[in-house]
N, C-alpha and C positions, 0 to 999 in steps of 0.2 A: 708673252712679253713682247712689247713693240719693239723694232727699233731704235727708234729718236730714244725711248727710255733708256734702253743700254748704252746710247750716245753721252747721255749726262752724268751715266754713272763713268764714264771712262774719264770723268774731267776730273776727279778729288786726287790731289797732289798732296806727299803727305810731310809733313815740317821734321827736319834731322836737326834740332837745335843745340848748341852747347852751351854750357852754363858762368855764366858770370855775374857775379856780385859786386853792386856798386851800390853808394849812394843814390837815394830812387831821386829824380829831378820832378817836377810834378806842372799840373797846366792845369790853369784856373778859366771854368768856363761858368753862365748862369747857372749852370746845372750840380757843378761842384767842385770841386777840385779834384782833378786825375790824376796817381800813380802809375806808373806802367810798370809790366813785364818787362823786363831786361835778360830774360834766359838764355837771348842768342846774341852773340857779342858782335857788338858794333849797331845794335838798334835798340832804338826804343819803340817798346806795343802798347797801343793805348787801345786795350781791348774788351769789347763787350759796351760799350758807351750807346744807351738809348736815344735815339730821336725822334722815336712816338711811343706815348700810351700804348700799353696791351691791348690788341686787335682782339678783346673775348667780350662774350655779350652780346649786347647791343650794338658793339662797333664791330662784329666780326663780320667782312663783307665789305665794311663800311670805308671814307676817306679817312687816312691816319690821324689821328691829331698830335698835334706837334706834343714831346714829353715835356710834362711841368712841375713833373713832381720829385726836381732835385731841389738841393739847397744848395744856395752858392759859397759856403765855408765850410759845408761838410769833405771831407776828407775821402776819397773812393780809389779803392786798388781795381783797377782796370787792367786785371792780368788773367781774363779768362775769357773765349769768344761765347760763351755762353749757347744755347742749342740753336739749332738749325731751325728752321719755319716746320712746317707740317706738311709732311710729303711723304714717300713711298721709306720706311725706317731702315728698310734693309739697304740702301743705298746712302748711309747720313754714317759719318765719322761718330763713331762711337755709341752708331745707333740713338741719340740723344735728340729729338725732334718736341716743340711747345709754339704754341700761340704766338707765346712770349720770347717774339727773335724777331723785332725791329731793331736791330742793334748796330752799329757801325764801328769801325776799327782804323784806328790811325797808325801809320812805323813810319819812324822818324832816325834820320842818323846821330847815333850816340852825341848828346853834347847841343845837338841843336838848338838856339834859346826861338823867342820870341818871334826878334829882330831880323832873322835870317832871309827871311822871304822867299824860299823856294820854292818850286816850280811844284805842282801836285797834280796828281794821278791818281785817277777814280774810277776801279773794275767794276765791274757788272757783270756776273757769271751769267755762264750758260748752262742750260739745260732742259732744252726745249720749252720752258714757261712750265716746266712740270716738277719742277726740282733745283737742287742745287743751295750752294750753303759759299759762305766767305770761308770760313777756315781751311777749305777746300786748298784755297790757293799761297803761296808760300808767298806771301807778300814778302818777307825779308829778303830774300833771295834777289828782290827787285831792287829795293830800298840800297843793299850794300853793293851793288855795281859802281855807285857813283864814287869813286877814289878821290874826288878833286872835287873844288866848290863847286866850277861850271858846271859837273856832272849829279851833283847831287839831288835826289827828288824825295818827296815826301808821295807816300800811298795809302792810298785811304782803299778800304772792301767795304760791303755793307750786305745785308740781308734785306730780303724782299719776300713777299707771299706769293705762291707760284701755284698751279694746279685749280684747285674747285673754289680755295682761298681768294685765291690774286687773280683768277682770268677766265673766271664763270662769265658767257655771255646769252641775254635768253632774254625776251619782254619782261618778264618780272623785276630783272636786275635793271634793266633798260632805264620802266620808268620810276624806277626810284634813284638811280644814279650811283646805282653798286658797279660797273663793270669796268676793268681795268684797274682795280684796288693793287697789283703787284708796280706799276708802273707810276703809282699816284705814292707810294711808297718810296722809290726811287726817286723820285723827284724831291720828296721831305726831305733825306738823305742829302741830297745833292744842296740842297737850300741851307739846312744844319753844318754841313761842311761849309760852304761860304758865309756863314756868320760868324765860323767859330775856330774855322784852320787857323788863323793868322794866329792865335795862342799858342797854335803848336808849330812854328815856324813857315808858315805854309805860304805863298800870296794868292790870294784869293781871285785875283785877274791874271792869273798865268795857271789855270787850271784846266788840264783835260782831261776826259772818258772813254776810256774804252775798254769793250767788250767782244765775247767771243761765242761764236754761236747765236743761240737764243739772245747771249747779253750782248752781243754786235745789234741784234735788231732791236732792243730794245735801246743802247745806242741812239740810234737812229730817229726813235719815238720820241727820246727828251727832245733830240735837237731838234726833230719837226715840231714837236709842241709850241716851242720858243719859237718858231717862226712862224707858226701859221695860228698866231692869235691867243694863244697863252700868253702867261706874262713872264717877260723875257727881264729878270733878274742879272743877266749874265752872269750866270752860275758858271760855265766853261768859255774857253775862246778854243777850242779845236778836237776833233774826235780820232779814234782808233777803230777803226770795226773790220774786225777777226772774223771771216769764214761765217759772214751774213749781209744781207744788202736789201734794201727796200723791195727790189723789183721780184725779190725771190717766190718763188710758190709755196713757199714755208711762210712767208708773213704776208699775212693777208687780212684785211678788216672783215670780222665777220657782223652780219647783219645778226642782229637779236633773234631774231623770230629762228635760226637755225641753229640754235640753243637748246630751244623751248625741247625738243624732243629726250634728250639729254638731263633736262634741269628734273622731269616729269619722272626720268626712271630713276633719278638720283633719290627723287621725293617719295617713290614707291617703296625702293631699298631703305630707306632709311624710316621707313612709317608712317611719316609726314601727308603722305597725300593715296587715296584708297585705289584709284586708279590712274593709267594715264589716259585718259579721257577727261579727267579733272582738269580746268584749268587752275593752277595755282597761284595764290593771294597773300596775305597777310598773317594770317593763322601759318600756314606752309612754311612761309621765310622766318615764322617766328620760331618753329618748330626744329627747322635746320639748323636756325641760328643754337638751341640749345644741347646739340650733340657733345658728346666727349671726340676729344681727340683719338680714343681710340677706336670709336664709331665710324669716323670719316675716315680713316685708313683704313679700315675694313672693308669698307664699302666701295669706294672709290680707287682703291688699289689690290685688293683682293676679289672686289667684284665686278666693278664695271673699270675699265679702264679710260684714263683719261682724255688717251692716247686711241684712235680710232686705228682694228688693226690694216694690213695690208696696201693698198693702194694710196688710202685715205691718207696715210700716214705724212704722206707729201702735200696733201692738199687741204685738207680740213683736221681739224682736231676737234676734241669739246671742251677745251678749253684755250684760250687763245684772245686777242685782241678785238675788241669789242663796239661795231659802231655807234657812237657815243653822242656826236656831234660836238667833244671837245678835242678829243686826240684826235680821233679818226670823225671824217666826213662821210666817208663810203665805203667800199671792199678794196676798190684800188688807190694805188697813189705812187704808180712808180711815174708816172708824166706829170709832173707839177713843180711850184718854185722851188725850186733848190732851197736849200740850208746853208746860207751864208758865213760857214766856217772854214777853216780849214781840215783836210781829210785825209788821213792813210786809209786806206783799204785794200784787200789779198786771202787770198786762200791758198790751201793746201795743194800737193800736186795729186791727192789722191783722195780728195773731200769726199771722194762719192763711197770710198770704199765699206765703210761702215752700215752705210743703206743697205749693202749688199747682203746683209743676214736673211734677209730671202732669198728662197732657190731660184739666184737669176738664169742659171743652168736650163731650168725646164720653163718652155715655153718665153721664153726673153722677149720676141717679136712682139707677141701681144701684150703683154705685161708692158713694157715702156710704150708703145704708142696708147694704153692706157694713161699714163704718167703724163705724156706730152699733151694729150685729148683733154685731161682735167685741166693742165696750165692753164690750154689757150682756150678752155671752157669752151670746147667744143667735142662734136661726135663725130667729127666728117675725117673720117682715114685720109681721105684724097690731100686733107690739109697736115696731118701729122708723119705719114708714110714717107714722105720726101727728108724730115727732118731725122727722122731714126736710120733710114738710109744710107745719111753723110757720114755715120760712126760705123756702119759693117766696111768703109770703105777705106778707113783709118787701119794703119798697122797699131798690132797691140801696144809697140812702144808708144805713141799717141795717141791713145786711149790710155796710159796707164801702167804697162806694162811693166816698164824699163828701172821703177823704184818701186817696186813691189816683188818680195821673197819669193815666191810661190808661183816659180817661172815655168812652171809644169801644168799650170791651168789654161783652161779651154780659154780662147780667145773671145766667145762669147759674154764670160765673166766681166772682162776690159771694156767691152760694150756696153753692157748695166751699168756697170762701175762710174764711168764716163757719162753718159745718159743722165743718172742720176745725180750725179757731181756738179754737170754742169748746168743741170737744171734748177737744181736748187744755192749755187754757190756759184758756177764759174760767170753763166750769164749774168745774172745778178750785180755782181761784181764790174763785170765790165759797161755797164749799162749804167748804173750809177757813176761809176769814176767818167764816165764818156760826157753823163749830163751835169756834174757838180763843177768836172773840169771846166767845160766850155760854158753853162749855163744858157746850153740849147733846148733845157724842159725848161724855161721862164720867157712869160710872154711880156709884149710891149720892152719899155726902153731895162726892165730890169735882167735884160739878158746877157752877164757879165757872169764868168766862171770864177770858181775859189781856187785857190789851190787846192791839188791834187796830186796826193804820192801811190801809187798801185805795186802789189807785189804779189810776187810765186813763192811759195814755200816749198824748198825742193830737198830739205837735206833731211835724208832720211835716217831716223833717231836711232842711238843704240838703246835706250828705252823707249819701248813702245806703249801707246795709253793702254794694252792688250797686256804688259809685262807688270806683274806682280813680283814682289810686295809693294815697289816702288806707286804703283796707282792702285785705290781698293776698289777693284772691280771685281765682284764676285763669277764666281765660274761658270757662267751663262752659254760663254760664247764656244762652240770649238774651235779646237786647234788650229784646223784647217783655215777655219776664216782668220783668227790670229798669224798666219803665216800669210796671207793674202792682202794684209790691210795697205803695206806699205807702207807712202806719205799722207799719215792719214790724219780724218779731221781733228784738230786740235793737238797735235802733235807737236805743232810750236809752242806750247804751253811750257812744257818743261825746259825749252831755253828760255825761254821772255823770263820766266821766276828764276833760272839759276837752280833750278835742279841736276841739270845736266850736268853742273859743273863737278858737280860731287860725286858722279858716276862712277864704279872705279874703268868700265870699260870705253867712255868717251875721250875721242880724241882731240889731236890741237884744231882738229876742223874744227870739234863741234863745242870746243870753247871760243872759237873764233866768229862763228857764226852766233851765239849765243849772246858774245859781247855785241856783233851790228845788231841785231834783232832790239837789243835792252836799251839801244839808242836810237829807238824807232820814235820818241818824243820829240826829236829834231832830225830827219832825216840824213841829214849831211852834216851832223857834227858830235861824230862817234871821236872823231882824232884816232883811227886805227886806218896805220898807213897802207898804201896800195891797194885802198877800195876806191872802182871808179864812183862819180856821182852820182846821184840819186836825182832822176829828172823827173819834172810834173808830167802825168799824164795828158797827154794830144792823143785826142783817137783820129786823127786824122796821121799820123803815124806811129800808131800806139803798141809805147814800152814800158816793160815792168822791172820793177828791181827782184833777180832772184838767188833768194838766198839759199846758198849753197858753199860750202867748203868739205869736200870729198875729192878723193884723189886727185883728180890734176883740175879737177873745175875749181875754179873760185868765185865768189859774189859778183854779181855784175847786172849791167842791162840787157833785156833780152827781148826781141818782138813778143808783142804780145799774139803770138799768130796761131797757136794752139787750139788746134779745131775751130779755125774760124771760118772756115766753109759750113762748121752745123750752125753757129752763132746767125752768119746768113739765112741760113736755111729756114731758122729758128722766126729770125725778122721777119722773113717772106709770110713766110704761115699766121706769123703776129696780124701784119697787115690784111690777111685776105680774111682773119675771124673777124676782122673789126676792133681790134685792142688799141690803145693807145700806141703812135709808132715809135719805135727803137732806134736809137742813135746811130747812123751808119761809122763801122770803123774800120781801120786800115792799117795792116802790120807792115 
């Protein structure tokens, strides 16, 4: 079992609803007229609502097409999210996985008509592109923070096809213009919600996305698309991206042709194709396309894994984003124009922890200058060894230490931990907020920065994504590594939804931080007194906002100076492989 896959299983948050009966209020779109769920009081769930035909057939693979087959006076109880996409069953809320889960979901505050015109909010889960489901996430819990007009937002979740479905990449799919079907999904969604919110209160020009993980970079993807030559609808005016960032070594455009090895043994497993030595064709894709769903979970998550294991796991996958020549031009793209939005972006204080389900114990040295050696796609120690060096020289507290349980482990642990954290999330992070801020990757006169808000997530949860019943993550992981995780990735989950609030053992910190965090849609207009401001990111003295309320810390700005002697180190080495150069910055 990889890691990144135990990663998406730790995101399913699970809904505590209580029941109220009302008169249902309903919302008339071309497709039909809507009913909602009202089970949890003070929302309304517009749940399970299609906005594409069934991905089976002929179109499995294929671009979604928009659904056409409502009526606009029929009557439709929109009170169930209906199943998950197709992916690994043991990790899907009620085990419930189909085809047939293009579906999207609106919660609106009880009462809301038309007219209202509220602000909306549009997740994109994570889960490494291998998984992952909307009902996952407690959208209500969002929805009812807002006590007050100013405050009020409408939230929309949506499903997408992930795994061999949604981000098969290989010359076959290449040139027929199958690859990236999970993000060609997301974007219908995204186009269906700005035709159709305003019915449900929604304004359609004051709409933003964000995502966490996996759905932080795919984040990322829509807005790049919309600027670098899609057609720019203006579907959103500003994004969230949670503990993912372009320049990461987790997203990366893969060329087709390193697919092909992957598409070949999927086609052997599956009957499809007699060797791999076969090149695969028309007959193959027709053959795949007619499998059952329970044929492809077989094979693909009981047989081959999606997820490449060990090393790879940071650097390549076989399924993943696909160069296309419409999303993606090439494998890289963290040096190019900015996305002309406005941006929050931040991670965890212990993002790396969860990578750490490998024995980073034994043999660590080699293992991370592996890690580093694939980033900077190179093989030359001389350039990696200076960069893992700047972390043996860190005290455990920064590396990780100091919000993590399990203050009994080797100091070596702190180092992977770190290593990996900030290789796949802390750099990332800072390298993006450095160039959107300033608009130092845009060449000629277009070199004008967006706004830019950057944050540390440092309060560390009294449920952890590792603590059951409260997340269903099945019993994978040890103890041990459950006591180690700390602040770990995606841990701000459960306050952004309002989970936390209902904990019995969370305190007035972590409803306090819970409420800044749910007003992270306007940086500076929570209206909860004695929080300093929230400043745009300057890497030229660059601060973050860190969210924290434990014991005598409170929320505030903080340098962003945390291991930034490896972030240097990191740049140096960039430079001498030949990579695109990285933004110099300064705490």
């Amino acid at each position: 079992m990889s890691s990144l896959t135990l990663v998406f299983t730790s995101l399913i948050l699970l809904l505590t609803p209580t029941t109220l009966c009302q008169s249902l209020p309903t919302v008339s779109t071309p497709q039909g007229i809507y009913r909602p769920n009202t089970a949890i009081s003070g929302v309304e769930q517009f749940l399970g609502i299609p906005f594409a035909e069934p991905p089976i057939g002929n179109l499995r693979f294929a671009d979604p097409v928009p659904y056409a087959s409502g009526n606009a006076s029929r009557v439709i109880d929109a009170t169930d999210y209906g199943p998950a996409c197709v992916q690994d069953p043991r990790f899907v809320i009620n085990n419930t996985i189909s085809e047939d889960c293009l579906k999207l979901n609106v919660f609106r505050p009880a009462g809301t008509n038309s007219t209202a015109q509220l602000p909306v909010m549009i997740f994109i889960y994570g889960g490494a592109n291998v998984g992952g489901q909307a009902k996952a996430y407690n959208a209500p819990g969002l929805v009812m923070r807002g006590t007050t007009t100013n405050s009020r937002v409408i939230v929309a979740t949506l499903n997408y096809r992930t795994g061999g479905l949604g981000f098969l990449f290989n010359s076959l799919f290449a040139g027929k213009g199958l690859m990236n079907a999970g993000l060609k999904d997301q974007r219908l969604a995204l186009e269906w919600l700005h035709d159709n919110i305003r019915a449900f209160g929604g304004d359609p020009a004051r709409t933003t996305i964000f995502g966490q993980s996996s759905g932080s970079f795919n984040v990322w993807m829509q807005a790049r698309y919309a600027a670098h030559g899609g057609s720019n609808k203006n579907l959103f005016r500003a994004m969230i991206m949670e503990s993912g960032a372009p320049a990461s070594l987790a997203l990366r455009g893969n060329l087709p042709a390193s697919g092909d090895a992957y598409l070949k043994q999927s086609l052997v497993a599956f009957g499809c194709l007699d060797s791999i030595l076969v090149t695969p064709g028309d007959a193959a894709l027709a053959c795949l396309r007619s499998k059952s769903k329970e044929e492809l979970t077989a094979v693909w998550f009981n047989q081959l894994s999606p997820l490449n294991e060990g090393i790879d796991n940071f650097v390549q996958q076989n399924v993943g984003f696909g160069v296309d020549g419409v999303w993606l031009d090439g494998p890289d793209y963290w040096n190019e124009t900015i996305v002309p939005i406005p941006m929050v972006i931040g991670n965890t204080f212990n993002d790396g922890s969860t990578y750490g389900l490998v024995p980073l114990n034994l043999a660590v040295g080699p293992y991370l200058n592996a890690v580093v050696a694939k980033d900077l796609r190179t093989n030359n120690l001389l350039l990696t060894n200076p960069v893992v060096a700047t972390y043996y020289n860190h005290t455990p507290a920064e590396n990780g230490r100091g919000y993590n349980a399990d203050i009994t482990n080797t100091a070596l642990y702190y180092i992977g931990e770190a290593v990996l954290g900030d290789t796949v999330h802390v750099i990332p992070r800072r390298v993006t907020a450095a160039q959107h801020s300033t608009g130092a990757d845009s060449p000629g006169p277009n070199r004008n920065g967006v706004n830019t808000w950057s944050y540390r997530w440092t309060q560390k949860p009294p449920l952890s994504v590792f603590s059951e019943p409260y997340y269903a993550l099945p019993p994978l992981i040890p103890d041990l590594i459950k006591t180690r995780a700390g602040v770990v990735h995606a841990s701000e989950l459960a306050y952004l939804f309002g989970n936390v609030n209902g904990y019995p053992d969370s305190t007035a910190g972590d409803r306090k931080v819970a409420a800044l965090l749910q007003s992270i849609l306007d940086p500076n207009g929570h209206g909860i007194p004695n929080v300093p401001h929230w400043d745009t990111y300057n890497p030229t003295s660059a601060r973050v906002f860190n969210f924290e309320e434990q014991g005598s810390t409170t929320s505030s700005m903080i340098a962003d100076s945390q291991r930034l002697d490896s972030y240097n180190a990191y740049k140096n080495a960039a430079a001498q492989a030949g990579l695109p150069p990285l933004p110099p910055i300064s705490a």
